[in-house]
CHARMM internal coordinates of N, CA and C (Angstrom, degrees):
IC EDIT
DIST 1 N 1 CA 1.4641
DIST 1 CA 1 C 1.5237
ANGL 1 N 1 CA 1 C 110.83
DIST 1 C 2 N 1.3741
ANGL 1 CA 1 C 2 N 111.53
DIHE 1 N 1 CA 1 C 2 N -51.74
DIST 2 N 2 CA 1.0246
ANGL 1 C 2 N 2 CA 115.03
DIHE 1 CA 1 C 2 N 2 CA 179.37
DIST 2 CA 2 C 1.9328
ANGL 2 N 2 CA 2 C 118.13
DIHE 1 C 2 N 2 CA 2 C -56.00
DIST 2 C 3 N 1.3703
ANGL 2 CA 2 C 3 N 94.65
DIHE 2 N 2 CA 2 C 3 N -32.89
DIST 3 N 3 CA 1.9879
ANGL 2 C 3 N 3 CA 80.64
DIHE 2 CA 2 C 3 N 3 CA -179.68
DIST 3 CA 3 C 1.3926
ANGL 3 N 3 CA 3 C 111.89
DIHE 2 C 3 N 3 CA 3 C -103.99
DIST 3 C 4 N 1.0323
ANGL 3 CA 3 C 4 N 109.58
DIHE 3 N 3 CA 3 C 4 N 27.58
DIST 4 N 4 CA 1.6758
ANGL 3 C 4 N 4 CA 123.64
DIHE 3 CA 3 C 4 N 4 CA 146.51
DIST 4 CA 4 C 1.3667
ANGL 4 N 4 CA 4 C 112.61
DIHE 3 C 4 N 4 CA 4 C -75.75
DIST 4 C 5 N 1.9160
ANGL 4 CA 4 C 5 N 108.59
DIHE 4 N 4 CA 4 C 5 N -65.24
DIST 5 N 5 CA 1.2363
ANGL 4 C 5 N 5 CA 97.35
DIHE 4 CA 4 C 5 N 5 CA -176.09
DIST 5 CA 5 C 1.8972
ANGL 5 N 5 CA 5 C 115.89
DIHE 4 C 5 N 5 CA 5 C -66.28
DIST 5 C 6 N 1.0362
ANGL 5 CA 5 C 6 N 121.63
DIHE 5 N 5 CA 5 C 6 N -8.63
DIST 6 N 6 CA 1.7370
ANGL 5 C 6 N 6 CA 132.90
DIHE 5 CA 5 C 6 N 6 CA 179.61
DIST 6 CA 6 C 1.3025
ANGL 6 N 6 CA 6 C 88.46
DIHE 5 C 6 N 6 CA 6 C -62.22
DIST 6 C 7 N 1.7636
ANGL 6 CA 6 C 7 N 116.21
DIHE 6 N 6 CA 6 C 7 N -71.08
DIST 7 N 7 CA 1.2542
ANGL 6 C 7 N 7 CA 98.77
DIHE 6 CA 6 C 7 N 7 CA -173.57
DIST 7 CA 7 C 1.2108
ANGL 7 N 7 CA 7 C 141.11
DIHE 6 C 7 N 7 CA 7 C -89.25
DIST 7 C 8 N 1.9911
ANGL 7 CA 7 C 8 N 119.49
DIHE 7 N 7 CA 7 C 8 N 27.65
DIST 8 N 8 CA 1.2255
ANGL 7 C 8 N 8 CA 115.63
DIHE 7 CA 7 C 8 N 8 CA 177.10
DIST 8 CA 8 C 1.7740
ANGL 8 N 8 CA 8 C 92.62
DIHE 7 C 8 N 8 CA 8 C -91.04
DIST 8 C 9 N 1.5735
ANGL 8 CA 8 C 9 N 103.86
DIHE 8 N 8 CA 8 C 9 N -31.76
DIST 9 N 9 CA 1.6097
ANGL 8 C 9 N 9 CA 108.59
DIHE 8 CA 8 C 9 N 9 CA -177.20
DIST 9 CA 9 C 1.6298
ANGL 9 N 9 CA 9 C 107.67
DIHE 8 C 9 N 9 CA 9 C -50.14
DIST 9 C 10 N 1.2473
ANGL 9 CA 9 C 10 N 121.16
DIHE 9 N 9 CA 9 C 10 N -49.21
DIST 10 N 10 CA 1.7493
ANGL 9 C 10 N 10 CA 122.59
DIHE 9 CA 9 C 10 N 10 CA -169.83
DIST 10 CA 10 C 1.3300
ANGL 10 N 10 CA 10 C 88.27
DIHE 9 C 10 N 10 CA 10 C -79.78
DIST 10 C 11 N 1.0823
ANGL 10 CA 10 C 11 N 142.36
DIHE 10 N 10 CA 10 C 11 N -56.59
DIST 11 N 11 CA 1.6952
ANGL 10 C 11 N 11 CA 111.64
DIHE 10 CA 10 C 11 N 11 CA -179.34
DIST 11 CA 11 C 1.2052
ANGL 11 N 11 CA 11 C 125.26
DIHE 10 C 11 N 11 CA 11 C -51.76
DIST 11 C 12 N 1.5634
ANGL 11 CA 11 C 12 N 105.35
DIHE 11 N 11 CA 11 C 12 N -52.66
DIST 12 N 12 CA 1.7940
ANGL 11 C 12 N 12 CA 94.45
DIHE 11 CA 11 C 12 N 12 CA 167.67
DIST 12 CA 12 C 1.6666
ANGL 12 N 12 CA 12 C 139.01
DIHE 11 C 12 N 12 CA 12 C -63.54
DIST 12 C 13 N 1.3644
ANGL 12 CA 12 C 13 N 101.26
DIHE 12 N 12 CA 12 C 13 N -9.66
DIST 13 N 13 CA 1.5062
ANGL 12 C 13 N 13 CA 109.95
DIHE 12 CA 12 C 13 N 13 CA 161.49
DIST 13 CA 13 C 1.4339
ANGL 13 N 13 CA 13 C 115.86
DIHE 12 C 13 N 13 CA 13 C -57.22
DIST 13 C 14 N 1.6011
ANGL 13 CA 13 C 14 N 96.03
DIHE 13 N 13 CA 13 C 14 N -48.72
DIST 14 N 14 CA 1.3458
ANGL 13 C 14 N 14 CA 117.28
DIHE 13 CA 13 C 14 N 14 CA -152.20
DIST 14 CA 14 C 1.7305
ANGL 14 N 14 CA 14 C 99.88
DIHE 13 C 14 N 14 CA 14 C -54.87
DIST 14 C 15 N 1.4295
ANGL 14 CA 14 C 15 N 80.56
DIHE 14 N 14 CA 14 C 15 N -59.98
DIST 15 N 15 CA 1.6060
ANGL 14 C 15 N 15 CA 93.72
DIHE 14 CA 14 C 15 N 15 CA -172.27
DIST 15 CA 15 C 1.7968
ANGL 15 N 15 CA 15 C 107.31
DIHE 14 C 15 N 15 CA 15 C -66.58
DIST 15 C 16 N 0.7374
ANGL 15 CA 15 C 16 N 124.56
DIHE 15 N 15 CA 15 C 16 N -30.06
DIST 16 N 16 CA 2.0207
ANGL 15 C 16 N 16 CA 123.48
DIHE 15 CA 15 C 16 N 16 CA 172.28
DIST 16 CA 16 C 1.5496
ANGL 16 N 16 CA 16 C 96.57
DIHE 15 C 16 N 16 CA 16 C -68.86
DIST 16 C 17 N 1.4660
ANGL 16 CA 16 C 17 N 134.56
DIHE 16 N 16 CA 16 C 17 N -8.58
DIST 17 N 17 CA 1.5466
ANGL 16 C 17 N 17 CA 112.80
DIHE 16 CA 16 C 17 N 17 CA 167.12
DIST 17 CA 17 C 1.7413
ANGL 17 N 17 CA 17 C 100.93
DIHE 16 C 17 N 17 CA 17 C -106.31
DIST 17 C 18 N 1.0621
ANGL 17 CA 17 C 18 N 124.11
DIHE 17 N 17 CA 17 C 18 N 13.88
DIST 18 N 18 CA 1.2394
ANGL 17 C 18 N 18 CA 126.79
DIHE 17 CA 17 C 18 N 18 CA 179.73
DIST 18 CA 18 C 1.7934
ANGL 18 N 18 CA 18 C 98.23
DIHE 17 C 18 N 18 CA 18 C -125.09
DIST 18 C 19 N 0.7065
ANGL 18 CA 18 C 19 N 137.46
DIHE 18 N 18 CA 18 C 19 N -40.52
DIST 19 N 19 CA 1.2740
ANGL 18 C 19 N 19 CA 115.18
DIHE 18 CA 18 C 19 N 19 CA -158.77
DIST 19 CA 19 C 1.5328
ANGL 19 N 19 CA 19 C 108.46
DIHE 18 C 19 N 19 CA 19 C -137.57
DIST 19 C 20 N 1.5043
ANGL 19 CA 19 C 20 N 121.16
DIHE 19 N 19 CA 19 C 20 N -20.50
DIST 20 N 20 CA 1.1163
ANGL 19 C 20 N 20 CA 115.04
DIHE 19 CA 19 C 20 N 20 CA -176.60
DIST 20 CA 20 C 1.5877
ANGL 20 N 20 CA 20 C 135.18
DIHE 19 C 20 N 20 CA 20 C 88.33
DIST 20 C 21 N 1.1946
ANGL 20 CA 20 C 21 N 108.28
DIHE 20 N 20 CA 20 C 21 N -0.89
DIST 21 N 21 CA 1.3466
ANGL 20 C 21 N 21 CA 130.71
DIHE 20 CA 20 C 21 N 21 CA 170.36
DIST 21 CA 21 C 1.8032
ANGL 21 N 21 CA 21 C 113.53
DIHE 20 C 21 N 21 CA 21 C 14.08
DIST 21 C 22 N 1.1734
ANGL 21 CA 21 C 22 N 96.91
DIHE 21 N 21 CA 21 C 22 N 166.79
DIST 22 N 22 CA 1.9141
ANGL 21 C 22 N 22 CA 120.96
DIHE 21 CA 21 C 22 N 22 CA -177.31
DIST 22 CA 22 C 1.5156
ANGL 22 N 22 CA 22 C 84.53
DIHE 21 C 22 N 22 CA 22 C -89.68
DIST 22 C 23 N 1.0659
ANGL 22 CA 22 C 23 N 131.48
DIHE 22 N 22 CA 22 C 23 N -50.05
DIST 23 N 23 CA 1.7173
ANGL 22 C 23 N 23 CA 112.45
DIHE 22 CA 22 C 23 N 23 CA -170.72
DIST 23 CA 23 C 1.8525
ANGL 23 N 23 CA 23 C 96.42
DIHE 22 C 23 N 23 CA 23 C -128.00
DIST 23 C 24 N 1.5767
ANGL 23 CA 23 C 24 N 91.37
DIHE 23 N 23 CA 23 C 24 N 130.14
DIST 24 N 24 CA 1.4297
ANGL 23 C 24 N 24 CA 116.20
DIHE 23 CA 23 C 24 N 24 CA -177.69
DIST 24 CA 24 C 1.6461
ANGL 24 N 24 CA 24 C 104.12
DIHE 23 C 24 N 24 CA 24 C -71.18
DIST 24 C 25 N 0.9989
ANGL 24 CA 24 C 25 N 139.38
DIHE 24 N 24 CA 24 C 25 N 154.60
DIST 25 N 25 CA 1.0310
ANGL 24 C 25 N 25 CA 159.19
DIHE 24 CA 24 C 25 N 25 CA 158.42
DIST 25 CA 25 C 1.2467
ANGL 25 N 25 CA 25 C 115.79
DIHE 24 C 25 N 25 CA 25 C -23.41
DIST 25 C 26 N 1.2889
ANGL 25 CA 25 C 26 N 99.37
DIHE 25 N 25 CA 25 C 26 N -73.15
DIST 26 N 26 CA 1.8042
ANGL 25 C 26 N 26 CA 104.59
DIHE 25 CA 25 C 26 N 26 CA 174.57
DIST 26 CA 26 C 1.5252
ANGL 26 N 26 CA 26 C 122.66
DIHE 25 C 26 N 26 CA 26 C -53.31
DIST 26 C 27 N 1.7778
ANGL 26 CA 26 C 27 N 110.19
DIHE 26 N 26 CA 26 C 27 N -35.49
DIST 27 N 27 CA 1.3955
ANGL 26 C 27 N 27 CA 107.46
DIHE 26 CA 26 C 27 N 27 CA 161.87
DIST 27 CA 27 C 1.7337
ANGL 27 N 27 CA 27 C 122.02
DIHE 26 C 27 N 27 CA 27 C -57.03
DIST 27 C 28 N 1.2020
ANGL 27 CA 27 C 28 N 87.01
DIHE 27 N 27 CA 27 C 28 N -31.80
DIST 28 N 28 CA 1.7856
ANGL 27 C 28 N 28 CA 89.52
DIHE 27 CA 27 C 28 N 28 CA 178.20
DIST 28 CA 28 C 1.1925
ANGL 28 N 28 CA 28 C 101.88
DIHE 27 C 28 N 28 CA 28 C -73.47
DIST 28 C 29 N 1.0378
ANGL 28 CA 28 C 29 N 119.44
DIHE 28 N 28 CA 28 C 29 N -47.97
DIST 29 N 29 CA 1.4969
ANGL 28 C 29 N 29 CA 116.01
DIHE 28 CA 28 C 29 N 29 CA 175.57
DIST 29 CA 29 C 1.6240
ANGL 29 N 29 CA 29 C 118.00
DIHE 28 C 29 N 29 CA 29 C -43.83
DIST 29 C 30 N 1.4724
ANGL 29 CA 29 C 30 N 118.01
DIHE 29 N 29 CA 29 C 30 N -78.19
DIST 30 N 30 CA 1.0453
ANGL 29 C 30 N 30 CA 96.08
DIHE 29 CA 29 C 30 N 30 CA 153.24
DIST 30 CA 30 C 1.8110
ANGL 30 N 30 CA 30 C 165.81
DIHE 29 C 30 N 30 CA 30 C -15.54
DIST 30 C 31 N 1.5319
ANGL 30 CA 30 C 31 N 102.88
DIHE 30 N 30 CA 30 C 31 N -49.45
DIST 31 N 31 CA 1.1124
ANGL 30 C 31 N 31 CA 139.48
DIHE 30 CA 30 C 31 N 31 CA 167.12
DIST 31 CA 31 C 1.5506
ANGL 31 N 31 CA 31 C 108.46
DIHE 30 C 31 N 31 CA 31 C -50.75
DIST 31 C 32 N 1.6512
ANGL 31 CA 31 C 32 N 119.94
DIHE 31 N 31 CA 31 C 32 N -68.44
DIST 32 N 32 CA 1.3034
ANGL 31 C 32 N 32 CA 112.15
DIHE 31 CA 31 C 32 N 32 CA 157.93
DIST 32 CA 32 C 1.3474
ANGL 32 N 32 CA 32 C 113.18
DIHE 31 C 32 N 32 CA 32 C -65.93
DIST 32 C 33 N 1.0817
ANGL 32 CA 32 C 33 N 162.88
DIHE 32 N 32 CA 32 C 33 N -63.02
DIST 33 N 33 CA 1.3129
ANGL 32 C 33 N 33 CA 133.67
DIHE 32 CA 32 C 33 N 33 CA 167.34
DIST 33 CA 33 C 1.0216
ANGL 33 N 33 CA 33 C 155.18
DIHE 32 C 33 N 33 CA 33 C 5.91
DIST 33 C 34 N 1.2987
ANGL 33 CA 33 C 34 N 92.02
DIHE 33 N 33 CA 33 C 34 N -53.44
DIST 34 N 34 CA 1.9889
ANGL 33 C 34 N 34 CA 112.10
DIHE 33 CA 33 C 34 N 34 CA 147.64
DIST 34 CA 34 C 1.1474
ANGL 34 N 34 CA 34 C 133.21
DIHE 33 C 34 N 34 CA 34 C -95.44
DIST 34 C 35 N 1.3579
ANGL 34 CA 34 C 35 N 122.56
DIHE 34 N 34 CA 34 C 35 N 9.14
DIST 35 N 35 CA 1.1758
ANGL 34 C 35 N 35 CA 148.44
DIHE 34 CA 34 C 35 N 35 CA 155.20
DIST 35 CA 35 C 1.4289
ANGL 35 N 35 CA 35 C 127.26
DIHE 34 C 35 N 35 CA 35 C -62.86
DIST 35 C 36 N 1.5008
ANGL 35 CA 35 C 36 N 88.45
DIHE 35 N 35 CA 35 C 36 N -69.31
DIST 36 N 36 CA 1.5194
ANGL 35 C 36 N 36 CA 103.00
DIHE 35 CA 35 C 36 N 36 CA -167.20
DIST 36 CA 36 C 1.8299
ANGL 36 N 36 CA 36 C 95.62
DIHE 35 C 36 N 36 CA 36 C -105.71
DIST 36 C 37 N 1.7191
ANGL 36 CA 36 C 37 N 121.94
DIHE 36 N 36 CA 36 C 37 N 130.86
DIST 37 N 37 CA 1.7962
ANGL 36 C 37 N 37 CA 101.81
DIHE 36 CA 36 C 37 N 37 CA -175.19
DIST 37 CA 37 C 1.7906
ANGL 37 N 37 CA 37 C 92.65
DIHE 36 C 37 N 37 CA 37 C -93.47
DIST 37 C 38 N 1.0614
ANGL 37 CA 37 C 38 N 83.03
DIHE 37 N 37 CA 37 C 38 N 165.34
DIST 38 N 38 CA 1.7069
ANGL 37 C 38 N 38 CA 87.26
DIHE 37 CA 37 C 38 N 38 CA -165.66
DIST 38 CA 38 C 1.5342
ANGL 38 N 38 CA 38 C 90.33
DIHE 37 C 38 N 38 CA 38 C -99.65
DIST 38 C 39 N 1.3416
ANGL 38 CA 38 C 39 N 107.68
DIHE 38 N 38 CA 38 C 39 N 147.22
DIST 39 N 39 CA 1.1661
ANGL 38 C 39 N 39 CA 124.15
DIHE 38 CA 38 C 39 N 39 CA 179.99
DIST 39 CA 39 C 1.5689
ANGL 39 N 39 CA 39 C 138.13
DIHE 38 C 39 N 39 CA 39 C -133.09
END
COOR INIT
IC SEED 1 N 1 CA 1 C
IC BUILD
């Protein structure tokens, strides 16, 4: 589970230094955060 979310995080980086995206990183970040409880 966890290197799913690793690699939805490095894609969405990826793409916020390329393109600039509707949701910043940190919102995604967030977003799973409350998603997923960390454990």
């Amino acid at each position: 589970m966890w290197l799913l979310v690793d690699l939805l995080i490095q894609v969405n980086l990826d793409i916020e230094h390329r393109l600039k995206p509707r949701v910043p990183a940190r919102m995604f970040l967030n977003i799973v955060r409350k998603d997923i409880p960390v454990t």
